[in-house]
FIVEX-541262 format. One line per field, with one value per atom (N, C-alpha, C): atom name; residue number from 1; x, y, z. Coordinates in Angstrom, 3 decimals, always signed. Atoms other than C-alpha are relative to their C-alpha. Example, Ala and Ser with C-alpha at 12.3 -4.5 7.8 and 13.67 -1.06 7.14 Angstrom:
residues 2
name: N,CA,C,N,CA,C
resi: 1,1,1,2,2,2
X: +0.890,+12.300,+0.900,-0.820,+13.670,-0.770
Y: -1.190,-4.500,+1.200,-1.190,-1.060,+1.090
Z: +0.000,+7.800,+0.000,-0.060,+7.140,+0.730
This chain:
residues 206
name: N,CA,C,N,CA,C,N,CA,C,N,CA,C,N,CA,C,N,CA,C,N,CA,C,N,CA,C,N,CA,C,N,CA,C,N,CA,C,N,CA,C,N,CA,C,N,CA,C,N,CA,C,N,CA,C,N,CA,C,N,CA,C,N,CA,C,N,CA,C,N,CA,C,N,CA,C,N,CA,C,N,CA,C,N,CA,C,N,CA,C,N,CA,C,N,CA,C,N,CA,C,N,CA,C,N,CA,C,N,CA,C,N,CA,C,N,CA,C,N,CA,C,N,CA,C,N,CA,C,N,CA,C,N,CA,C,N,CA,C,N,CA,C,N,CA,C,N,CA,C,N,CA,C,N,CA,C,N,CA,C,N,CA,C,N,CA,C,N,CA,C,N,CA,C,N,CA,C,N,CA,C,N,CA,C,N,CA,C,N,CA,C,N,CA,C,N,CA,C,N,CA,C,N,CA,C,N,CA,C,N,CA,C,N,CA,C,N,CA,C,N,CA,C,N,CA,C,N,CA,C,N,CA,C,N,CA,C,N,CA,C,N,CA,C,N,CA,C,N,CA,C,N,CA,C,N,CA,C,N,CA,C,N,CA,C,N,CA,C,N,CA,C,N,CA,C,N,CA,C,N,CA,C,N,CA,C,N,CA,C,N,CA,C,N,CA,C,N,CA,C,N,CA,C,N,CA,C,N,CA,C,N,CA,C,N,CA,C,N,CA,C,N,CA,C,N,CA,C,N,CA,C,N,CA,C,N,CA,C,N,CA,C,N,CA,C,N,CA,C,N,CA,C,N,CA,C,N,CA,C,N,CA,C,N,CA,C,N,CA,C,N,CA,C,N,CA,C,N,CA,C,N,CA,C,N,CA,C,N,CA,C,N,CA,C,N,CA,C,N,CA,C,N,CA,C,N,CA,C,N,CA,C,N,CA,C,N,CA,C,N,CA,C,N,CA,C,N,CA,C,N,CA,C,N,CA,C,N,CA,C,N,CA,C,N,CA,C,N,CA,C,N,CA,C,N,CA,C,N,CA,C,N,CA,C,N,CA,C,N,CA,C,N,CA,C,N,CA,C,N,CA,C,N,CA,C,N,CA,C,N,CA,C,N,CA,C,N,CA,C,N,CA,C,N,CA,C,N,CA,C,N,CA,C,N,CA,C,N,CA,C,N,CA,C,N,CA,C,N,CA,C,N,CA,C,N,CA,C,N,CA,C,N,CA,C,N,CA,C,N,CA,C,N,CA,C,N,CA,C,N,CA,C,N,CA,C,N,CA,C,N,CA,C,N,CA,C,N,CA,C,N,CA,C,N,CA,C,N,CA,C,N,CA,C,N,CA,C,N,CA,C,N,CA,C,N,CA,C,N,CA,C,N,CA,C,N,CA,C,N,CA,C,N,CA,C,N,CA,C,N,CA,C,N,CA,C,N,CA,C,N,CA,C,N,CA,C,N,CA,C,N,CA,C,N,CA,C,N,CA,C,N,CA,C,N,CA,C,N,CA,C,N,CA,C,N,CA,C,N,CA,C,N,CA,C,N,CA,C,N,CA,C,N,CA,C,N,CA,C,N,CA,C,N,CA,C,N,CA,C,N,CA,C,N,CA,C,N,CA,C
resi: 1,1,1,2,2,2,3,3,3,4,4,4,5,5,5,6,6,6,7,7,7,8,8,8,9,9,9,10,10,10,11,11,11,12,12,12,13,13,13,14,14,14,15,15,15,16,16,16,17,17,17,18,18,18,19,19,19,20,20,20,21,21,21,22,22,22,23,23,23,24,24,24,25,25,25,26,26,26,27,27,27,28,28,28,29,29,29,30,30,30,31,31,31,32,32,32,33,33,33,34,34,34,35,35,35,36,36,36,37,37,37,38,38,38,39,39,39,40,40,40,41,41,41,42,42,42,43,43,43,44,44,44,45,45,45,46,46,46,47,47,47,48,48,48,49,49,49,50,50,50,51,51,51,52,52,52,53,53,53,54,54,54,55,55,55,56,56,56,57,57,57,58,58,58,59,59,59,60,60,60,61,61,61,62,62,62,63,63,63,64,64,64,65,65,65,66,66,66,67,67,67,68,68,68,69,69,69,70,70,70,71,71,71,72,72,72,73,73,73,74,74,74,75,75,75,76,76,76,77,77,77,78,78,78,79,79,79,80,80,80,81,81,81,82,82,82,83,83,83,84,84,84,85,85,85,86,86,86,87,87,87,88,88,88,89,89,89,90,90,90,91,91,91,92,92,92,93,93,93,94,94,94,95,95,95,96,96,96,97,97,97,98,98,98,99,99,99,100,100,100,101,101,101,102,102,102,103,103,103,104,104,104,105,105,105,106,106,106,107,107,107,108,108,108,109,109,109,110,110,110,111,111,111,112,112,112,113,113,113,114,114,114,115,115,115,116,116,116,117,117,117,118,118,118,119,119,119,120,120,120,121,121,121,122,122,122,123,123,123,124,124,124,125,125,125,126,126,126,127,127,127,128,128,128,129,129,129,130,130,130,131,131,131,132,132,132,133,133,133,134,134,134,135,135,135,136,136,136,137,137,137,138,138,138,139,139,139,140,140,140,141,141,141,142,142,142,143,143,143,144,144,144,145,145,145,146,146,146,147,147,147,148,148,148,149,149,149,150,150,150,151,151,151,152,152,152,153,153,153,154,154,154,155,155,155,156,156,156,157,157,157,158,158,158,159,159,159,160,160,160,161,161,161,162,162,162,163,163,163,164,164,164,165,165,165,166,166,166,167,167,167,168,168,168,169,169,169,170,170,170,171,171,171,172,172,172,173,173,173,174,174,174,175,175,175,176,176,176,177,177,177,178,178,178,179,179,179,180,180,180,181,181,181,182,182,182,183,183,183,184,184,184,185,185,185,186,186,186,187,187,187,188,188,188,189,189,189,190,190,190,191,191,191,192,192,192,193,193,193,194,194,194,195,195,195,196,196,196,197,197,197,198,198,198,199,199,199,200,200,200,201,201,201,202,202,202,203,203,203,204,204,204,205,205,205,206,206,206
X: +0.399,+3.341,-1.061,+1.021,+0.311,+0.717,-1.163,+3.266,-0.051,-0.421,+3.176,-1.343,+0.867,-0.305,-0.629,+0.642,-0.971,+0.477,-0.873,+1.579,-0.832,+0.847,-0.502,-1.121,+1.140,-3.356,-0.073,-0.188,-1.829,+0.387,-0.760,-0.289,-1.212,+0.770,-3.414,-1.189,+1.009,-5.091,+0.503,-0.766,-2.256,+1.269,-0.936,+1.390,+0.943,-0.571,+3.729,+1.587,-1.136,+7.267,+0.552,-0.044,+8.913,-0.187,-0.145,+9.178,-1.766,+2.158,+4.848,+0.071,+0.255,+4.441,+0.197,-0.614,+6.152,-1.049,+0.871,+4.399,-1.438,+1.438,+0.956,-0.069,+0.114,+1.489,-0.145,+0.230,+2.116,-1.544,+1.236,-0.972,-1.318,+1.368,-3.475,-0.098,-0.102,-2.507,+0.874,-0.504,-0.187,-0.271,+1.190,-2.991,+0.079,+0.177,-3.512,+1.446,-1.171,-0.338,+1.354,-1.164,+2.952,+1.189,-1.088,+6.072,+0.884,-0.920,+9.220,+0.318,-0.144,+10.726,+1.157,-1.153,+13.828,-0.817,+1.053,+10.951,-0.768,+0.839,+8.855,+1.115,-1.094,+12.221,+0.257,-0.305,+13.021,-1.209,+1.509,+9.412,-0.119,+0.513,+8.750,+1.241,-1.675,+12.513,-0.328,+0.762,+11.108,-1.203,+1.287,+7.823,+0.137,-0.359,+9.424,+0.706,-0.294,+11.605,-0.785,+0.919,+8.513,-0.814,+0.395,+7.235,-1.592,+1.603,+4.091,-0.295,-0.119,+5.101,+1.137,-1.097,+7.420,+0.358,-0.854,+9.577,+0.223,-0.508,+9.936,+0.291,-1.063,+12.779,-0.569,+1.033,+11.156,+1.144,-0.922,+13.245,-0.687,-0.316,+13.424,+0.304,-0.713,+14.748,+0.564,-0.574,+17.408,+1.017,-0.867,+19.656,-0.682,+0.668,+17.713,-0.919,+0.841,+15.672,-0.686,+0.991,+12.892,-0.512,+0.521,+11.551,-1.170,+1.747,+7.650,-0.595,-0.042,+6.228,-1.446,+1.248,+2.878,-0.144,+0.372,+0.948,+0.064,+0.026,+1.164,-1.190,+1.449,-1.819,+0.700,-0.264,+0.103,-0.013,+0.083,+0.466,-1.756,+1.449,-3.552,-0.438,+0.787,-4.315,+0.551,-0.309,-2.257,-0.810,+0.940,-4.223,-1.265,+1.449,-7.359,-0.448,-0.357,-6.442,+0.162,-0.337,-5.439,-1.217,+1.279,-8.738,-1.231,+1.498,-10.925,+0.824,-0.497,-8.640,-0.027,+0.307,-9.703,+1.032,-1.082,-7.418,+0.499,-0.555,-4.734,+0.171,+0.010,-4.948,+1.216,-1.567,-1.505,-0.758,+0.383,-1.468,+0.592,+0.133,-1.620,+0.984,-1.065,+1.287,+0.006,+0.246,+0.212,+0.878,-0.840,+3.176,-0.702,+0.076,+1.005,-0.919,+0.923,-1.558,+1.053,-0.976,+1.457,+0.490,-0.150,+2.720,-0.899,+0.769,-0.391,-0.637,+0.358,-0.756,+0.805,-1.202,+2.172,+0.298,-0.451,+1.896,-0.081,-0.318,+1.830,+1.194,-1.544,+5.605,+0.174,-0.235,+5.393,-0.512,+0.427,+4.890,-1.324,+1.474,+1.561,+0.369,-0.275,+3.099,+0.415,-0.131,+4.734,-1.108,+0.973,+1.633,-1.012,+0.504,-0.039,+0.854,-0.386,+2.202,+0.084,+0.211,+1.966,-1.071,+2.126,-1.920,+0.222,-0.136,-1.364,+0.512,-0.870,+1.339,-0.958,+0.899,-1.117,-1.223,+1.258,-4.163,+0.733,-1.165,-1.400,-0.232,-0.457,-0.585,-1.192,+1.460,-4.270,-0.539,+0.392,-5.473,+0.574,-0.468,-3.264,-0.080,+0.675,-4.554,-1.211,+1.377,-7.812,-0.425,-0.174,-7.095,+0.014,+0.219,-5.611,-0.743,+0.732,-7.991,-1.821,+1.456,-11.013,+0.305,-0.047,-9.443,+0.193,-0.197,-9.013,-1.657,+0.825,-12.559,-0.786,+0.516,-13.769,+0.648,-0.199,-11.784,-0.171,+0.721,-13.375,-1.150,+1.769,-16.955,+0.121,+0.210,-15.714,+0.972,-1.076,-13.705,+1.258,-1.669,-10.336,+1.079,-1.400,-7.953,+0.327,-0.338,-5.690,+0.179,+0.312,-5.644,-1.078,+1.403,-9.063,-0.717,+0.046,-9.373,+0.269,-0.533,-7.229,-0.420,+0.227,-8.785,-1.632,+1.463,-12.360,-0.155,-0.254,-10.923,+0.253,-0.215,-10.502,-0.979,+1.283,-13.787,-0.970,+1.555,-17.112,-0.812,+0.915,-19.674,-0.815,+1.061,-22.261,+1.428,-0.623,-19.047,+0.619,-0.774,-17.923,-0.461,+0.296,-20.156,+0.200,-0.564,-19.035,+1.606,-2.094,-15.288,+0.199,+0.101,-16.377,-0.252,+0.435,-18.321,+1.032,-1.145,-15.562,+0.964,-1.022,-13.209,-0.536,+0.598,-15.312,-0.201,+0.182,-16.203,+1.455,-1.404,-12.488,+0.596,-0.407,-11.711,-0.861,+0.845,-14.723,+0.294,-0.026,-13.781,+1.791,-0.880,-10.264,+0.154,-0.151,-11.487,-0.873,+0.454,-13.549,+1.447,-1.358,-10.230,+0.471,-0.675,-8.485,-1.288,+0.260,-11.236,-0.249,+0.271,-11.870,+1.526,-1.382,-7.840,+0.089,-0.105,-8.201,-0.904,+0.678,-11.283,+0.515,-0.915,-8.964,+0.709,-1.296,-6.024,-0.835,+0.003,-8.597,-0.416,+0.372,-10.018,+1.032,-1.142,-6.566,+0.442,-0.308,-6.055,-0.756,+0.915,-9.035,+0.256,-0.344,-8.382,+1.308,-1.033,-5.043,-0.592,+0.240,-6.871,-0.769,+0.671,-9.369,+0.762,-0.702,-6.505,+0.635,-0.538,-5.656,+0.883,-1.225,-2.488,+0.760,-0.587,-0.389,+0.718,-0.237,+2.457,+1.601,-1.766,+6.097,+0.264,-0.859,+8.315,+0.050,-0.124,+7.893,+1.094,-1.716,+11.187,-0.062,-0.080,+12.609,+0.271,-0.064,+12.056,+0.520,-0.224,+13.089,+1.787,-1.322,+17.045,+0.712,-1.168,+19.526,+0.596,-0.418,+21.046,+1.529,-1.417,+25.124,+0.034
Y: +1.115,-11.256,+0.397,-0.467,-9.168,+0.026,-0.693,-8.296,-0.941,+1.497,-12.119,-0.401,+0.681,-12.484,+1.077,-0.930,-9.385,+0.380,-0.172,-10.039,-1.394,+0.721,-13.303,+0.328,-0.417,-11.780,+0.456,-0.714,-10.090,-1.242,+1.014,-13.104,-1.331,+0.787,-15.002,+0.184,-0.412,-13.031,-0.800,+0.272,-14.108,+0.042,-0.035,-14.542,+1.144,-0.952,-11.939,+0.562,-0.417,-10.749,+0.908,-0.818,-8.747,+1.065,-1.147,-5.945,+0.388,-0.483,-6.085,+0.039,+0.011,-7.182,+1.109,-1.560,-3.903,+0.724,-0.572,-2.209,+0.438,-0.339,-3.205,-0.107,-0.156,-3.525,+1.624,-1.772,+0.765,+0.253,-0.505,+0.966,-0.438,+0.202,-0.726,-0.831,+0.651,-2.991,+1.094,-1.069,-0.059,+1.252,-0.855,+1.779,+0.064,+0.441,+0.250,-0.996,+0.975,-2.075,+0.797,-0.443,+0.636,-1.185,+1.328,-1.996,+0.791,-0.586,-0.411,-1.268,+0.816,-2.778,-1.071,+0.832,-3.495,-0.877,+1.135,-5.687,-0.930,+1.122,-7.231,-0.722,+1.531,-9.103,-0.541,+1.324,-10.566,-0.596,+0.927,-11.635,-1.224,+1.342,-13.249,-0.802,+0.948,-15.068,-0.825,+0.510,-16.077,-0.829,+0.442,-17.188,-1.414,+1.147,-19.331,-0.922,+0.805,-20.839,-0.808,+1.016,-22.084,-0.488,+0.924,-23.639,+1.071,-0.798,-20.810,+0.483,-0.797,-19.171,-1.142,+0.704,-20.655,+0.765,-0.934,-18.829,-0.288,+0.536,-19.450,+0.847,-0.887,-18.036,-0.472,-0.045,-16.647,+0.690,-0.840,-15.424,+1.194,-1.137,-11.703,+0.575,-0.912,-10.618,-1.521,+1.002,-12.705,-1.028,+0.838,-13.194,+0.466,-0.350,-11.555,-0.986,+0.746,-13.388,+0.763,-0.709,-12.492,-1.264,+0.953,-14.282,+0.099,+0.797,-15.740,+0.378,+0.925,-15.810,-0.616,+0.517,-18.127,-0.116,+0.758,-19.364,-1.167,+1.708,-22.529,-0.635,+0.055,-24.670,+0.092,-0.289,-24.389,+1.285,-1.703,-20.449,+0.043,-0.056,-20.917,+0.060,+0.411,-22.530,+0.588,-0.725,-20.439,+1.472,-1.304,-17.216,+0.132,+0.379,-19.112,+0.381,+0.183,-19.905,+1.816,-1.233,-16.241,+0.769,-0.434,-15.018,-0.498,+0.277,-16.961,-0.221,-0.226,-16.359,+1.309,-1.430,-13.820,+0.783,-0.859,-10.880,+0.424,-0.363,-9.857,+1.227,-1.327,-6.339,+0.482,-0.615,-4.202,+1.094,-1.163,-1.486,+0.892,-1.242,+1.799,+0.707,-0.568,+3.659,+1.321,-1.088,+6.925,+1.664,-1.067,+9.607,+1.370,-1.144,+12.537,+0.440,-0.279,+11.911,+0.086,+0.384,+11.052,+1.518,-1.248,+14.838,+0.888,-0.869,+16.422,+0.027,+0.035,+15.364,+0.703,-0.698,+17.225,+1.369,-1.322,+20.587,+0.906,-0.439,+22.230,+0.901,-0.601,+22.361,+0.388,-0.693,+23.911,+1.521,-1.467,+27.863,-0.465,+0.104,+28.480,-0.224,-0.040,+28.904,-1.476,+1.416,+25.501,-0.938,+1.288,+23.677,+0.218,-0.875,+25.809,-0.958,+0.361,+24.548,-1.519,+0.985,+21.306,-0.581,+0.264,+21.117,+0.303,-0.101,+22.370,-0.711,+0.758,+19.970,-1.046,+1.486,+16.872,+0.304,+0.011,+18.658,+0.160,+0.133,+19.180,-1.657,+1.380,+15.134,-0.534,+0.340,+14.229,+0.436,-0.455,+16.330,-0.675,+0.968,+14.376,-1.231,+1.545,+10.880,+0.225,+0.125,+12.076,-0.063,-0.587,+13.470,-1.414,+1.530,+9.961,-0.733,+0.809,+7.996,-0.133,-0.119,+9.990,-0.369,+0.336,+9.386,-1.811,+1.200,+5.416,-0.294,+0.112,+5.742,-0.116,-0.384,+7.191,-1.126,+1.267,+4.574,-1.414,+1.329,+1.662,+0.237,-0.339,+3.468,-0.376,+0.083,+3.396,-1.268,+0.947,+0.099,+0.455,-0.615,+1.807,-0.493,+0.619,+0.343,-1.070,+1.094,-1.858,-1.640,+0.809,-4.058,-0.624,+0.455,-4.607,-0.289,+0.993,-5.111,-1.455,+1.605,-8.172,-0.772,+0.582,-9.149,-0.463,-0.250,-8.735,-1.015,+0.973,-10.961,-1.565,+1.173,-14.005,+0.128,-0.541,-13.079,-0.904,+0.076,-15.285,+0.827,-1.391,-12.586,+0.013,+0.013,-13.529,+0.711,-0.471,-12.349,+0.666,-1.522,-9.046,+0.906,-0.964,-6.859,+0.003,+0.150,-8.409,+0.132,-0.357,-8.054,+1.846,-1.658,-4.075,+0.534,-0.743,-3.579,+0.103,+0.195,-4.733,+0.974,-0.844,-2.258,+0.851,-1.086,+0.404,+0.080,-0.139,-0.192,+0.493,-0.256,-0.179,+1.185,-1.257,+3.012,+1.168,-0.755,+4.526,+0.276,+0.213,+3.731,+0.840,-0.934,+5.541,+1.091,-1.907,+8.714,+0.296,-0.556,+8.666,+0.406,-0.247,+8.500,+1.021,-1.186,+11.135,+0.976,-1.041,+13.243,+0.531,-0.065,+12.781,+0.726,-0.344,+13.353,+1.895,-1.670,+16.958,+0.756,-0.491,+17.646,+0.425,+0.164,+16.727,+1.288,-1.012,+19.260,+1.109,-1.143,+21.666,+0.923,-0.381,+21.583,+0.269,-0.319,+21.729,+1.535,-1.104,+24.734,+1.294,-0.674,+26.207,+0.252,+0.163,+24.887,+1.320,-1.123,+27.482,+0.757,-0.856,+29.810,+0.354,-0.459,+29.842,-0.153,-0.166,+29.208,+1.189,-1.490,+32.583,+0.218,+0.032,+31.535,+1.077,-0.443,+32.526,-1.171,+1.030,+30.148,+0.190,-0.210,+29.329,-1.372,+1.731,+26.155,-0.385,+0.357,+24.511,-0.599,+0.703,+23.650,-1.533,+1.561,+20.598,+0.020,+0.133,+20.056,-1.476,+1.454,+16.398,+0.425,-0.263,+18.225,-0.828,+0.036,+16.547,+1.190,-1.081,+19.330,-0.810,+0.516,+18.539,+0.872
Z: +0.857,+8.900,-1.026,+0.989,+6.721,-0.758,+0.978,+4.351,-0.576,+0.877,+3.050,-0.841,+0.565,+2.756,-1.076,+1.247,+0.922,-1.161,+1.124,-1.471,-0.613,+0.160,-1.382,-0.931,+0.040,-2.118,-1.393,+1.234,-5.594,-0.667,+0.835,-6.876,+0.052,+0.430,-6.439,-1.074,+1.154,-9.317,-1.017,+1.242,-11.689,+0.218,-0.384,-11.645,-0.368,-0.128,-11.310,+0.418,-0.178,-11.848,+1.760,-1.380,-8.459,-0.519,-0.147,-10.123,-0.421,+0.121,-11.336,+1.222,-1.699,-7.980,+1.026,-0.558,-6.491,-0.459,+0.895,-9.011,+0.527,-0.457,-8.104,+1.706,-1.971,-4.148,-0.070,-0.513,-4.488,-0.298,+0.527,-6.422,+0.566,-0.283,-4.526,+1.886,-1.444,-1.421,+0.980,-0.594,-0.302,+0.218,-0.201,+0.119,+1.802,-1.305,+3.406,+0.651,-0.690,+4.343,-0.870,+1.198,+3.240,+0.492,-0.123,+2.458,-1.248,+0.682,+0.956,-1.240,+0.509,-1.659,+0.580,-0.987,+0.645,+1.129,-0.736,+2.639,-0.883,+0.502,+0.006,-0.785,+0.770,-2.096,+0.917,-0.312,+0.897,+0.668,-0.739,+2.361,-1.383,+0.960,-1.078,-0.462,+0.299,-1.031,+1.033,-1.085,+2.454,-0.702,+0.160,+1.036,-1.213,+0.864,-1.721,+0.787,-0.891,+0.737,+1.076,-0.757,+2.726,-0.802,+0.578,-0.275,-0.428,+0.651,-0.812,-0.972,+1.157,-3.815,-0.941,+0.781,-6.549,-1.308,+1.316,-9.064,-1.087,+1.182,-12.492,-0.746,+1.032,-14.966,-1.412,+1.571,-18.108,-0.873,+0.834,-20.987,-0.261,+0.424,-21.830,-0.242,+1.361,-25.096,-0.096,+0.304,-25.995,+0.714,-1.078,-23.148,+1.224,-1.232,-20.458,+0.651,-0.550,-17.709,+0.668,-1.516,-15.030,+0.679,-1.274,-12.026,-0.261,-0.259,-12.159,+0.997,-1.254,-8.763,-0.558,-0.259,-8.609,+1.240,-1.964,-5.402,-0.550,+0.064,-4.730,+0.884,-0.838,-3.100,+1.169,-0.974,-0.051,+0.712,+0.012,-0.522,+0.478,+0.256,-1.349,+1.434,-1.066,+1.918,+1.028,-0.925,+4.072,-0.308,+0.374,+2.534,+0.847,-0.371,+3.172,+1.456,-1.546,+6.758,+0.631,-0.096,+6.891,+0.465,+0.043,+6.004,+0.908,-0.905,+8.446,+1.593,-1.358,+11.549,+0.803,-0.191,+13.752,-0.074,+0.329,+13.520,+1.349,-1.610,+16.341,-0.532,+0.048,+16.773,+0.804,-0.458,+17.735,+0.790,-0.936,+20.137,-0.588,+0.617,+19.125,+0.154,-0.198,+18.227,-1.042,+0.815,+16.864,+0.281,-0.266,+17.165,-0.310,+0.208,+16.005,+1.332,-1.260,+18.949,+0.902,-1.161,+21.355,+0.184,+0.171,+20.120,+0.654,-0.402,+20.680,+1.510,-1.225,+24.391,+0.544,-0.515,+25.195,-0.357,+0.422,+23.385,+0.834,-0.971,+26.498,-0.138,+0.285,+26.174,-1.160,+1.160,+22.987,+0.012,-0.093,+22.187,-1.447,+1.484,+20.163,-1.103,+1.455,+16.973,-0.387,-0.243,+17.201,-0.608,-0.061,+18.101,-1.142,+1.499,+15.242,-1.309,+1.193,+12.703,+0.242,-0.162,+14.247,-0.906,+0.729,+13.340,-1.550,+1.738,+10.053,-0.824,+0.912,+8.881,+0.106,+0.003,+10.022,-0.968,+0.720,+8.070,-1.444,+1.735,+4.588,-0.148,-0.128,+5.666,-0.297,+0.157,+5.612,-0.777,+1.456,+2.763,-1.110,+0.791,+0.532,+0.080,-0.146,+1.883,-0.410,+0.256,+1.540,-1.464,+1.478,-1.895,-0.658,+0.538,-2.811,-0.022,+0.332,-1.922,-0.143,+0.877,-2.977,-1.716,+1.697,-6.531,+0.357,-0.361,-5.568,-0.233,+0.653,-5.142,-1.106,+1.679,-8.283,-0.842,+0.573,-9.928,+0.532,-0.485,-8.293,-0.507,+0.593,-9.381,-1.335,+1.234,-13.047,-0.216,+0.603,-12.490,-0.757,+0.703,-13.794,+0.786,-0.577,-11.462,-0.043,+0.466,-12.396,+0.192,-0.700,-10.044,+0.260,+0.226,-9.714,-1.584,+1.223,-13.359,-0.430,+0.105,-13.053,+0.693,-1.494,-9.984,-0.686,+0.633,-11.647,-1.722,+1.086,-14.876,+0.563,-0.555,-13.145,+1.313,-0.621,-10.784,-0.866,+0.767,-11.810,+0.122,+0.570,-12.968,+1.483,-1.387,-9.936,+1.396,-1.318,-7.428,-0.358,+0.223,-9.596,+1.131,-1.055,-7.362,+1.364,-1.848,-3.971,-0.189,-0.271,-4.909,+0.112,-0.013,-6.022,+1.108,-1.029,-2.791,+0.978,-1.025,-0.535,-0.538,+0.486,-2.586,+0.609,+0.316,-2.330,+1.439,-1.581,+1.648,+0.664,-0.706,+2.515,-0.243,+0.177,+0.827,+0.379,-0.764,+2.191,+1.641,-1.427,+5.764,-0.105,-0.111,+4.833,-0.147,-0.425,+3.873,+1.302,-1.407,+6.696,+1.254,-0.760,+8.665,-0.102,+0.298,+6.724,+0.787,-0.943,+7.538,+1.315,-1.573,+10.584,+0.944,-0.209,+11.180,-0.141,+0.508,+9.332,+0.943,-1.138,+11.759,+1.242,-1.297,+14.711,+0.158,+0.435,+13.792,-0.347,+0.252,+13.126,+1.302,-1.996,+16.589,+0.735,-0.658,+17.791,-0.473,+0.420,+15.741,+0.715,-0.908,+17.705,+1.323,-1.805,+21.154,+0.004,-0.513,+21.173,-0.239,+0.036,+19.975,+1.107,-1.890,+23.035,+0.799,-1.268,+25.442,+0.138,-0.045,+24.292,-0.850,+0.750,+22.095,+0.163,-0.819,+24.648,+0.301,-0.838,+26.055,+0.040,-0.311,+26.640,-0.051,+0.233,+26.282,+1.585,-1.102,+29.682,+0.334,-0.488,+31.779,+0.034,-0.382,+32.433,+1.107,-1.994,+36.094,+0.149,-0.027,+35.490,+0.278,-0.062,+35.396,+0.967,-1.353,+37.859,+0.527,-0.834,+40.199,+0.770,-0.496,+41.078,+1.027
């Protein structure tokens, strides 16, 4: 259900075609919440159908059309509601940790290139969203431009700080991730990086 309100969340700057909307979800909310596009046309087909959003056909060119979306105060007050409900937290489903409890059954080299592909995977999050940063410092993103135009002046710097906290708290992640994988890169090395593919003793026997 985040997928509705953080499409919410873009369309309450200003209204917005699907394909802006796509657009700016990669660039800034898909930072933190990823949503292919084969999920957000039909959440917000969903979202018009419960009356939160509403579509309006705009001409473009001469025979061409495009879809609108707005919020609606109903959209508004489900956002609202959104925002002051505590949050349900999911259980943790992290396949690279789930991997690394088990490298056992892997030969060194393996679990070696294991670690390495997660610190490649994490160097490029980190990468991204140290530049995410920097453009929140010099206000350059686009999203937050628009967000910051329809902003009263006394609550520009609390919309910036909250940018700027949330992308702080993700490179902390990334790095912390690259730290992880590097200690893992270590740990074989003190176990000697020495090993073998462990059997399957789980086999049936006819």
């Amino acid at each position: 259900m985040s997928l509705r309100y953080a499409l919410l969340a873009l369309l309450r700057v200003g209204p917005l075609s699907g394909y802006e909307l796509q657009k700016q979800f990669s660039a800034s909310v898909g930072h933190v919440w990823h949503a292919p596009d084969s999920q957000i046309y039909p959440e917000l087909r969903k979202m018009e159908a419960e009356h939160l959003i509403e579509g309006e056909e705009q001409a473009r060119g001469q025979r061409a059309t495009r879809k609108v979306y707005h919020v609606t105060e109903a959209g508004d007050q489900a956002f609202q509601a959104w925002m002051h409900t505590p949050l349900e937290y999911a259980r943790v489903r992290d396949p690279a940790h789930l991997r690394a409890a088990y490298l056992e059954a892997a030969t060194p080299e393996a679990a070696r290139e294991f670690f390495r592909a997660h610190i490649v995977q994490w160097e490029s999050e980190l990468a991204q969203w140290e530049r995410e940063l920097l453009r929140i410092e010099e206000v350059a993103n686009p999203m937050l431009v628009r967000r910051l135009a329809v902003t009263e002046p006394e609550d520009r710097e609390r919309t910036i700080a909250f940018k700027r906290f949330t992308y702080e708290g993700l490179v902390e992640r990334a790095r912390g991730e690259i730290a992880w994988a590097q200690r893992g890169l270590k740990l074989i090395d003190e176990l000697g990086g020495t090993g073998r593919v462990q059997p399957n003793r789980g086999t049936a026997r006819v």
